[in-house]
C-alpha positions as CSV (number, residue, x, y, z in Angstrom):
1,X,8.2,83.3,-106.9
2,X,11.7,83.3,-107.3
3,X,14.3,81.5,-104.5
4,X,15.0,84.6,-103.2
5,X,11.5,85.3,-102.7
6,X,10.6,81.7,-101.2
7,X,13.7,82.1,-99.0
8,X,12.4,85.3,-97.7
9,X,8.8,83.3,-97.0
10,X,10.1,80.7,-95.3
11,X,12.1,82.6,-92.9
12,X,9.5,85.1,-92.2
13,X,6.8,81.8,-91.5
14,X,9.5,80.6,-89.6
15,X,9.9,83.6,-87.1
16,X,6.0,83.4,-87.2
17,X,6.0,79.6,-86.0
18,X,8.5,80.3,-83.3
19,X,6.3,83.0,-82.1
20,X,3.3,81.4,-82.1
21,X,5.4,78.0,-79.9
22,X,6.1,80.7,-77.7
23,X,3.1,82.4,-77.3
24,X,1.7,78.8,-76.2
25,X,4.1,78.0,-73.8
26,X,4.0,81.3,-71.8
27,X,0.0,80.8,-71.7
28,X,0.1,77.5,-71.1
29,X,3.2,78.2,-68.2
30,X,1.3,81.1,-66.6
31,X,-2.2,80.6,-66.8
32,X,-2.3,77.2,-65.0
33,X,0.2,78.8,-62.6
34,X,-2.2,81.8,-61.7
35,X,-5.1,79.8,-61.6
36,X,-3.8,76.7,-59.2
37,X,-3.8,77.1,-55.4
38,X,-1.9,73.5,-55.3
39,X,-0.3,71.9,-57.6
40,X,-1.4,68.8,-59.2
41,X,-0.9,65.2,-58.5
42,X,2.2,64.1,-59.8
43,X,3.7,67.1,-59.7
44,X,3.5,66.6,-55.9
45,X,4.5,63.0,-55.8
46,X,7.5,64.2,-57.7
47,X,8.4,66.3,-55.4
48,X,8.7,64.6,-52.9
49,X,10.3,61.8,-54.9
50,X,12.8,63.9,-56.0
51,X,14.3,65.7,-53.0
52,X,15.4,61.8,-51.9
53,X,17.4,61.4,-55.0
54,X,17.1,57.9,-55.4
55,X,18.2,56.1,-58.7
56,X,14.3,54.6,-59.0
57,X,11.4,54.8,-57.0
58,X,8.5,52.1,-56.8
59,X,6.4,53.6,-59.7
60,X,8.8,55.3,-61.8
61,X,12.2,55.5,-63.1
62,X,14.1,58.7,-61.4
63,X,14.8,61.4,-63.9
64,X,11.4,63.2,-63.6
65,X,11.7,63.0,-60.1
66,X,15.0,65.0,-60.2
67,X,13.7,67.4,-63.0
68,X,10.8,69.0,-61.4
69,X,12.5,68.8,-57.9
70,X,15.1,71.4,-59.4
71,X,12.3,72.9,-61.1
72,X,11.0,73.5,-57.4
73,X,13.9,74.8,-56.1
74,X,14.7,77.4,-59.0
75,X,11.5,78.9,-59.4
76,X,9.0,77.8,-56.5
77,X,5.5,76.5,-57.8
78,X,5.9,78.2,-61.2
79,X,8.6,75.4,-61.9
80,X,7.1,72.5,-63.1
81,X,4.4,74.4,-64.9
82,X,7.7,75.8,-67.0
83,X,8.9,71.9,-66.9
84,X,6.4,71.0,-68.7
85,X,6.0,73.7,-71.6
86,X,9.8,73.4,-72.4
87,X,9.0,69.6,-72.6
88,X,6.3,70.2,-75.2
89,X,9.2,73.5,-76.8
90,X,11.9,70.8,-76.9
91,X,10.2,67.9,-78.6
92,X,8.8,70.4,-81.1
93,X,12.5,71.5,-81.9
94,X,13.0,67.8,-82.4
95,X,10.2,67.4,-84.7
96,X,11.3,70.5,-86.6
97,X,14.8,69.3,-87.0
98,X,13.4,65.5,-88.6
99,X,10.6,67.8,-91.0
100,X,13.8,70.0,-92.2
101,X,15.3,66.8,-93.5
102,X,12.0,64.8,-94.7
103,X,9.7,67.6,-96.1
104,X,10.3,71.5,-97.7
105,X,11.0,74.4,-95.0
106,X,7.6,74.9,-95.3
107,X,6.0,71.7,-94.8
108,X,8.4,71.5,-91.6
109,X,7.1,74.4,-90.3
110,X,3.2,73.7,-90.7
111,X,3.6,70.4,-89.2
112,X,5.1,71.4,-86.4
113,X,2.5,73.9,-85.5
114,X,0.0,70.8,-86.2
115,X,1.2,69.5,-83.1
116,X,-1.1,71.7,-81.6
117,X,-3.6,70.1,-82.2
118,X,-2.7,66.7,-80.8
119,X,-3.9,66.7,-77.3
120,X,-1.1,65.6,-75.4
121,X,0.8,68.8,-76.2
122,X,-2.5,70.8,-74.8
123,X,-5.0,69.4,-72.4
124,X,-2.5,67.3,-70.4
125,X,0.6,69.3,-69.9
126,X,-0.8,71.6,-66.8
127,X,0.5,68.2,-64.5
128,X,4.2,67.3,-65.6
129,X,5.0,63.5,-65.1
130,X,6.8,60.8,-67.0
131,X,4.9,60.9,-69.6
132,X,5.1,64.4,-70.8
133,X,8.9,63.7,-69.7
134,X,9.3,61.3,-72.5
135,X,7.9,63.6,-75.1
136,X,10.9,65.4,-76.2
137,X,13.3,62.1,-75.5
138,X,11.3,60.0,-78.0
139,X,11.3,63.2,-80.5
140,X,14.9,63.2,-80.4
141,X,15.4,59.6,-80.5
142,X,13.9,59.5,-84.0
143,X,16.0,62.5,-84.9
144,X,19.3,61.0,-84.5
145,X,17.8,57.6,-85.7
146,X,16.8,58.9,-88.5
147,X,20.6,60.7,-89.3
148,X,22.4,57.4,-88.0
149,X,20.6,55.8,-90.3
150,X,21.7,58.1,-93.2
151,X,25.6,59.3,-92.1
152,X,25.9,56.6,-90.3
153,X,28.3,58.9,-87.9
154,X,29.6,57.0,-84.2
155,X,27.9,60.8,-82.9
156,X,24.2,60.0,-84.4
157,X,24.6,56.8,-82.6
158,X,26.0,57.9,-79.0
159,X,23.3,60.4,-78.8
160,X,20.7,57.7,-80.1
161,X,21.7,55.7,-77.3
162,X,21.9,58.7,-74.9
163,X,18.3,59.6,-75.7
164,X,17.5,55.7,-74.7
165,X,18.9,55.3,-72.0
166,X,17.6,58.8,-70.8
167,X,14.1,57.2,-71.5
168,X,14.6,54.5,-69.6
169,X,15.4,56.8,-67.1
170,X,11.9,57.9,-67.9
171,X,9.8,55.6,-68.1
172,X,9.7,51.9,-69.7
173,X,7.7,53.1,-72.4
174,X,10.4,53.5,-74.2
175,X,11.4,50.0,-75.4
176,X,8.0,49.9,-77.6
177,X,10.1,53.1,-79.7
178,X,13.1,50.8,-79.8
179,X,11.2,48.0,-80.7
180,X,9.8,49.9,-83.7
181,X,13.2,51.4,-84.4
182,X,15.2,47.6,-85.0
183,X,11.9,46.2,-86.7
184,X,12.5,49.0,-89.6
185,X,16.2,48.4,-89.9
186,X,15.0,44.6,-90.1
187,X,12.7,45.1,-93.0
188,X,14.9,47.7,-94.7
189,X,18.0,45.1,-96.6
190,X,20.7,48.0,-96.7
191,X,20.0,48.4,-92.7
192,X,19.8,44.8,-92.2
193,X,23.0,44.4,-92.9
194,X,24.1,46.6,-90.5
195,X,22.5,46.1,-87.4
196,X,25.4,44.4,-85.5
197,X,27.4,47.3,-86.9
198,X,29.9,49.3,-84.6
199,X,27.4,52.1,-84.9
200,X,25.3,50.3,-83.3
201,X,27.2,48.8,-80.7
202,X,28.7,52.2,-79.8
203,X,24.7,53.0,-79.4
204,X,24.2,50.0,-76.9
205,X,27.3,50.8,-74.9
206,X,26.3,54.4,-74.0
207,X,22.4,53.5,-73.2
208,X,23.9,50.7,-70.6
209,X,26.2,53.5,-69.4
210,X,23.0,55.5,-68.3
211,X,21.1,53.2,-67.8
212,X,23.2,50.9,-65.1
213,X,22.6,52.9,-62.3
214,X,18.9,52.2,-62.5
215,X,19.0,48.5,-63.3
216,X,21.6,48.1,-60.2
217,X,18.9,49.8,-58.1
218,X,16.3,47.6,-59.4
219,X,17.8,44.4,-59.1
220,X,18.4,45.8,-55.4
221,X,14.2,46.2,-54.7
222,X,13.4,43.7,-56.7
223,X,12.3,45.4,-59.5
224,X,9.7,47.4,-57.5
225,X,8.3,49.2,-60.7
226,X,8.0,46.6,-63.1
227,X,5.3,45.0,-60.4
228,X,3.5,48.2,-60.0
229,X,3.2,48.9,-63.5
230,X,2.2,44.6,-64.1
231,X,-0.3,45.2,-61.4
232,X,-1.9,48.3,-62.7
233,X,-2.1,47.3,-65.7
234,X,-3.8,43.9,-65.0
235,X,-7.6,44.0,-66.2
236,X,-10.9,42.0,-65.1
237,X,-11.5,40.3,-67.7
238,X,-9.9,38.4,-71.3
239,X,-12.1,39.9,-73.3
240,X,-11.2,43.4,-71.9
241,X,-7.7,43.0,-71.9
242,X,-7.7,40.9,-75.2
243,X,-9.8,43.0,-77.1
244,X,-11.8,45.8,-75.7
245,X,-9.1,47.6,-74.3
246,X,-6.8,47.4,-77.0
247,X,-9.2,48.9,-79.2
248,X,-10.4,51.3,-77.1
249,X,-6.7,52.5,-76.7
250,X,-6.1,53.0,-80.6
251,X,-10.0,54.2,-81.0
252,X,-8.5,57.0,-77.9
253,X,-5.3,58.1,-80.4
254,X,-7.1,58.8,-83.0
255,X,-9.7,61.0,-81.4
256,X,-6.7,62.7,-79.8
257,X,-5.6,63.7,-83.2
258,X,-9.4,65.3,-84.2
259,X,-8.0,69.0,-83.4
260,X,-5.7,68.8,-86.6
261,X,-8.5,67.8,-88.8
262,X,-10.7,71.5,-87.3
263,X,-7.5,73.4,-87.6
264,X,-6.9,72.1,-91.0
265,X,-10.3,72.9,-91.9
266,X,-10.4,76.9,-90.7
267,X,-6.8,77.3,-91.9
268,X,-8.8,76.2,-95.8
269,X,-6.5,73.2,-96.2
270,X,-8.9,70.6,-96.4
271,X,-10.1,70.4,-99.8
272,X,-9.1,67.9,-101.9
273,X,-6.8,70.0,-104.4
274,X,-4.5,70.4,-101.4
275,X,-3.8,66.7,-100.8
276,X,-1.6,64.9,-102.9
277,X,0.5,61.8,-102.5
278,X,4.2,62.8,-103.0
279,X,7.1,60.8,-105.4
280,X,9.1,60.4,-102.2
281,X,8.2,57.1,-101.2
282,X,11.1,56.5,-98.8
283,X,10.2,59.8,-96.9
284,X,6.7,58.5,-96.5
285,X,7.7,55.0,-95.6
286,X,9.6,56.5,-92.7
287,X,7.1,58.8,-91.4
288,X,4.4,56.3,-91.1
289,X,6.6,54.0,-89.5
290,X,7.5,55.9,-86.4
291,X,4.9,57.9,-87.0
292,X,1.9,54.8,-86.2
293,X,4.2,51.7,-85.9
294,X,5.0,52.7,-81.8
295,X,0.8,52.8,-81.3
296,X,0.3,49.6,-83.5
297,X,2.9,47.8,-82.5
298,X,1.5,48.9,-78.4
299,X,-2.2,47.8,-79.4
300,X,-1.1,44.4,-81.0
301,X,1.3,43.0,-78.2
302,X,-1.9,43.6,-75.6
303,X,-3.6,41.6,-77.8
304,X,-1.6,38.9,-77.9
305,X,-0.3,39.1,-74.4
306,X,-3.3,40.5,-72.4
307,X,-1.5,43.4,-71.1
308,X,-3.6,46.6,-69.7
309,X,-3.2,49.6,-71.3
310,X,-3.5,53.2,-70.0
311,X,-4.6,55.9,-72.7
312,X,-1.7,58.1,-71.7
313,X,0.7,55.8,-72.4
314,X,0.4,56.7,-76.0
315,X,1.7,60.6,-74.8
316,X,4.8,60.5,-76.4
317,X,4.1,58.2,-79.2
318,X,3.1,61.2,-81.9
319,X,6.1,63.8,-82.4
320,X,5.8,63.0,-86.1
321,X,1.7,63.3,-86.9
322,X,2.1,66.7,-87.7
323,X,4.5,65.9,-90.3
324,X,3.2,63.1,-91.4
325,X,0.0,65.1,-92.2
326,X,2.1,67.8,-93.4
327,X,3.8,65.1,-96.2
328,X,0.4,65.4,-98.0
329,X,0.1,68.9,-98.8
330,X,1.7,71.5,-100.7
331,X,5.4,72.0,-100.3
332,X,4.8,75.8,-100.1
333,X,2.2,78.0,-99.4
334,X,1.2,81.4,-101.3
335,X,0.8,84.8,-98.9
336,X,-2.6,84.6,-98.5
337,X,-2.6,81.2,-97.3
338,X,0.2,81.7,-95.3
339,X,-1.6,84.2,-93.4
340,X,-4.7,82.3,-93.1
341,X,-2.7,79.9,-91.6
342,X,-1.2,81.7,-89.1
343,X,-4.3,83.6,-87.6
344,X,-6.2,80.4,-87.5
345,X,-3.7,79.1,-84.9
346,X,-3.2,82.4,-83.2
347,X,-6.7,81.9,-82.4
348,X,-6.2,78.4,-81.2
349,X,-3.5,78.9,-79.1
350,X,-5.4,82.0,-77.5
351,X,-9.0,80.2,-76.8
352,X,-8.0,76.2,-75.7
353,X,-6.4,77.7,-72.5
354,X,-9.1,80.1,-71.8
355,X,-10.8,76.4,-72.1
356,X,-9.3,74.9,-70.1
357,X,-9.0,77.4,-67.1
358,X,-13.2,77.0,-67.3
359,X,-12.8,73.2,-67.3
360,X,-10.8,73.4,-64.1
361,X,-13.4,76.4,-62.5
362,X,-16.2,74.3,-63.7
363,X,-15.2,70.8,-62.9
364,X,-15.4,71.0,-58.8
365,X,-19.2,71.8,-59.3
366,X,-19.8,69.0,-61.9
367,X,-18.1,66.4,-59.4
368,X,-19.3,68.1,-55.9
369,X,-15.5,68.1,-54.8
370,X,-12.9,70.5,-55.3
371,X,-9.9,69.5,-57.8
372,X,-6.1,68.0,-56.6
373,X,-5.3,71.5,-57.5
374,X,-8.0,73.6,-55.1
375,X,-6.3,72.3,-52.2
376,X,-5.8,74.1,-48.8
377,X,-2.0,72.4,-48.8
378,X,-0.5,75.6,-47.0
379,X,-3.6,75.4,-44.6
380,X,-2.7,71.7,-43.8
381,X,0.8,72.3,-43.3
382,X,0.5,75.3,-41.0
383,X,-2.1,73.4,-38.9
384,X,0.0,70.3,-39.1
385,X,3.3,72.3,-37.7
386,X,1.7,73.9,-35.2
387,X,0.5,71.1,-33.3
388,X,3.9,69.2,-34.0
389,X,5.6,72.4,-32.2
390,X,3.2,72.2,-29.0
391,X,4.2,69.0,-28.5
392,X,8.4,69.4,-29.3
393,X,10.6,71.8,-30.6
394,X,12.4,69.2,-32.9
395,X,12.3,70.1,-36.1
396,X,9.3,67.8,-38.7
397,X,11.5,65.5,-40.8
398,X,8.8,62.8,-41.5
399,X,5.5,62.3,-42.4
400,X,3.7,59.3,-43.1
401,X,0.4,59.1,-45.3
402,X,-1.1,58.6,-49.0
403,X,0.9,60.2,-51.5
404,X,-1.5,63.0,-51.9
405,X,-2.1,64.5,-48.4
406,X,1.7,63.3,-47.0
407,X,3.1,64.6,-50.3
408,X,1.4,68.0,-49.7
409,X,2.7,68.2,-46.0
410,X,6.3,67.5,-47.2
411,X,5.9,70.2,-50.1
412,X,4.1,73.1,-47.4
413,X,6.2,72.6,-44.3
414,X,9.7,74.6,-44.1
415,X,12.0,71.8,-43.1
416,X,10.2,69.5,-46.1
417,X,9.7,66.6,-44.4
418,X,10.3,63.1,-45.7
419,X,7.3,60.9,-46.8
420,X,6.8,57.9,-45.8
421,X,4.2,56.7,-48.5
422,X,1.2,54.4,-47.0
423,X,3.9,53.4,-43.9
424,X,5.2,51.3,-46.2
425,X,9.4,50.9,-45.7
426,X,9.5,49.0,-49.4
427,X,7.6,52.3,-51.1
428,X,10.6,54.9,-49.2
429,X,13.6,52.8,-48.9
430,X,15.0,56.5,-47.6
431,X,13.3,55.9,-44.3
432,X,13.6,52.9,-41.7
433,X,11.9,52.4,-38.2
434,X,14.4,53.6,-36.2
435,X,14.4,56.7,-38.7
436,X,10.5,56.9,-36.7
437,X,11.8,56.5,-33.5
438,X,15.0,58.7,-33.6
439,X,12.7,61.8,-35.4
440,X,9.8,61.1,-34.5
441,X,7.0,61.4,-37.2
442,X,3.4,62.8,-38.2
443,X,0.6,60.5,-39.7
444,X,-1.9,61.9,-41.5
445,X,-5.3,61.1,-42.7
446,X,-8.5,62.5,-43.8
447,X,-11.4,61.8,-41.9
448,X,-11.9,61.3,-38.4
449,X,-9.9,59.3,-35.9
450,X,-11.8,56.1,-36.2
451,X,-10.2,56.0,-39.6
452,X,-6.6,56.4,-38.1
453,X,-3.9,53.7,-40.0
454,X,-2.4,51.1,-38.7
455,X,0.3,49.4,-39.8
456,X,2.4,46.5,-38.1
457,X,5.9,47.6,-37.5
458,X,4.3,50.6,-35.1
459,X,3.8,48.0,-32.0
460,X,7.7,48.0,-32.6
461,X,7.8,51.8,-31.7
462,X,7.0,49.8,-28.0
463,X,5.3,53.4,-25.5
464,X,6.7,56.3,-27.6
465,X,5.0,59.3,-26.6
466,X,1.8,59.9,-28.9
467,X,-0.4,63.1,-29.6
468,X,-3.7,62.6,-31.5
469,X,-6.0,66.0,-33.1
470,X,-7.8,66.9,-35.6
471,X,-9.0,69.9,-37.8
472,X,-11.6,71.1,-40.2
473,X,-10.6,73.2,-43.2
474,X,-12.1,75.1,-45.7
475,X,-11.6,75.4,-49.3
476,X,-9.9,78.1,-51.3
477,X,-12.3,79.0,-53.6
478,X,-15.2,76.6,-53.7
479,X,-18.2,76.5,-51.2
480,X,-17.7,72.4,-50.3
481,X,-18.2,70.3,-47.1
482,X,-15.1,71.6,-45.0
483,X,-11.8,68.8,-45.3
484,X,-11.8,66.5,-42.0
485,X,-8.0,66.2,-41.5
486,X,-6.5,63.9,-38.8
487,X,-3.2,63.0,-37.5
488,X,-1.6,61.4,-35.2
489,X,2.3,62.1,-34.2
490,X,5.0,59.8,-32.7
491,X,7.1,62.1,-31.1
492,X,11.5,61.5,-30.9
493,X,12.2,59.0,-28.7
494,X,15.5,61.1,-27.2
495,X,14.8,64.4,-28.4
496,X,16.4,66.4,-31.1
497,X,18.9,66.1,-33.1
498,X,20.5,68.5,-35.6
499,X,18.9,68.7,-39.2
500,X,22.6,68.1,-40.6
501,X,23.5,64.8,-38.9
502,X,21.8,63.1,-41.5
């Protein structure tokens, strides 16, 4: 095959690739829409996060907050379903753009489309949150690291330190990927050398610039996320946080990568005469480096230090595996493998969200309650405004409750009330007691009204007028005990005020 010819190939796999990324996200964008009567957990939380626009909220950094709160507001509940798939799209451009200057055209392009088979560009992106946020970020932070490192241009750099300071924006997760970053200039003599270069200093400057917002607001609530995410994270036991989970965090990576091994396999590229290990040594280095150092260098600091780990915090940690894989076979493929190639993951991309639709119609039965995403949310909300409008005709601006059932009130009601989450101030520093008074507010629970919160700044409310009820709802879709809502409203101390004075 001449070059013209293996030109021609390349772009015509090429076009084929893009297709097939494209085919993926529409399916994986409409089918979860079509099939969801709510939307899923975070996805809610977010929402309801993100019409505040705060510069940090007590889980999370803002930026996925904001995200899927415009999401909302372009395109309704199809939103962060889209969100998320041009998450996944944009990371894989990112990945694409590192294979093109690592591997052959062709090599590129298969392990990109290998990424399929890594689950956290599948299973988990129905529900976008921060860690399918910092997917693409992480992608493009090895991008330009990787041409900083080679042109050593001030623009490699400023966008390097734009995509951290974007990811702390994200989620703290991040610092492991710049951890892993400094410790290969470290080993590498020619980097060494350079580390307090003004590259790099240029780098640092922009990532504070984004970043400063955020640390101002966290030094101003105390660091609020930093002690949710110590707290969750904390364990039973030494052995389990020393050892077991560690382990079982690594041992939960690799089984997330078992996909690429079947795809490999039906697309005939796992015989040995396929695998070799190439003269490009410094290619390789690289690849394995940010490829399994970010994971490593996770699992060995929890052993040292005891820190929980959550499986999903390894989401963003694999952009590369495809190309890494990809390093080890040939640099170009003939027509006939080409093809097999591409109708094995045609087929893949068609059947896993078939899958997946059946795991969510099956699941309600296998647990005996219905999914976050069978929820009768626009049931509660009309039930919840109706009684609110018998009692007042001031407008619903707060609502206090877990962030599920509060955070499906604010997303169903018209006016899109604020949430108050668990009637704790410190949680929605948006809200204050006389914020309750003023407006007036809705609690809501589920069950009956001997399960009705209480929280102490409400005997400061003093004899505000009070309305109790309750409901029973069914479920869309599912034959399930009916949902026991109840609520209790605080009605405006002086009566209405207009929705703009705020």
């Amino acid at each position: 095959m001449n070059q013209q010819d293996k030109l021609q190939a390349s772009t015509s796999l090429g076009f084929a690739v893009a297709g097939l990324w494209f085919l993926h996200a529409c399916l994986w964008t409409l089918l979860p829409w079509m099939a969801s009567y709510s939307l899923p957990l975070d996805v809610v939380e977010g929402l309801f996060w993100g019409k505040e626009w705060q510069w940090g909220y007590y889980k999370h950094p803002p930026l996925p907050a904001w995200l899927v709160h415009i999401s909302w507001q372009l395109f309704a509940d199809l939103g962060p379903f889209l969100l998320s798939q041009l998450n996944i799209l944009l990371t894989v451009f990112f990945a694409w753009r590192l294979g093109r200057r690592l591997l052959s055209t062709q090599q590129a392009l298969l392990g990109t489309l290998l990424l399929m088979g890594v689950y956290y560009f599948t299973w988990p992106t129905l529900e976008y949150n921060h860690n399918v946020a910092q997917m693409p970020i992480w992608a493009a932070a090895i991008f330009f690291f990787h041409r900083g490192i080679t042109h050593w241009r001030y623009l490699d750099w400023c966008a390097l330190g734009l995509c951290v300071g974007l990811g702390l924006l994200t989620k703290y997760v991040i610092v492991v990927l710049v951890a892993t970053l400094f410790l290969y200039m470290l080993v590498q003599a020619p980097l060494r050398k350079r580390i307090v270069s003004g590259q790099v200093i240029a780098a640092i400057f922009v990532l504070l610039l984004v970043f400063s917002p955020h640390l101002y607001w966290l030094v101003q609530h105390d660091f609020l996320p930093l002690t949710y995410m110590q707290d969750r994270a904390n364990t039973t036991s030494a052995l389990q946080a020393h050892v077991i989970g560690p382990l079982k965090f690594i041992a939960v990576q690799l089984l997330d990568h078992v996909f690429i091994l079947l795809l490999l396999a039906v697309a005939g590229l796992f015989g040995r005469r396929y695998w070799s290990v190439k003269p490009e040594q410094e290619t390789l280095c690289f690849l394995l480096w940010v490829g399994l150092g970010p994971a490593l260098l996770t699992t060995l600091v929890a052993m040292m230090t005891g820190t929980g780990l959550r499986d999903m915090w390894g989401t963003p940690m694999w952009s590369v595996s495809g190309l890494l894989v990809a390093f080890f076979l040939p640099k170009g493929f003939t027509s006939a493998q080409t093809s097999r190639i591409l109708k094995t993951f045609t087929v893949f991309i068609l059947v896993l969200p078939l899958l997946r639709l059946l795991d969510l119609a099956i699941l309600p039965y296998l647990k005996n309650k219905p999914t976050r995403i069978l929820w009768p949310d626009k049931a509660i909300a009309v039930e919840l405004e109706r009684a609110w409008q018998q009692e007042t005709s001031c407008p619903l601006t707060l609502v206090v409750g877990d962030y599920w059932l509060a955070g499906l009130v604010s997303l169903r009601v018209p006016t899109r009330p604020s949430v108050l989450i668990e009637g704790q101030f410190h949680y929605s520093p948006w809200v204050t007691l006389d914020d309750v008074r003023e407006r007036g507010a809705v609690f809501v629970w589920r069950g009956d009204a001997t399960q009705a919160p209480s929280y102490e700044w409400m005997s400061a409310l003093g004899d505000v007028k009070r309305s109790t009820g309750q409901a029973a709802l069914e479920w869309p879709g599912i034959q399930a005990q009916p949902l026991s809502l109840s609520w209790m409203m605080i009605l405006p101390e002086k009566g209405c005020y207009a929705l703009d004075d705020k």
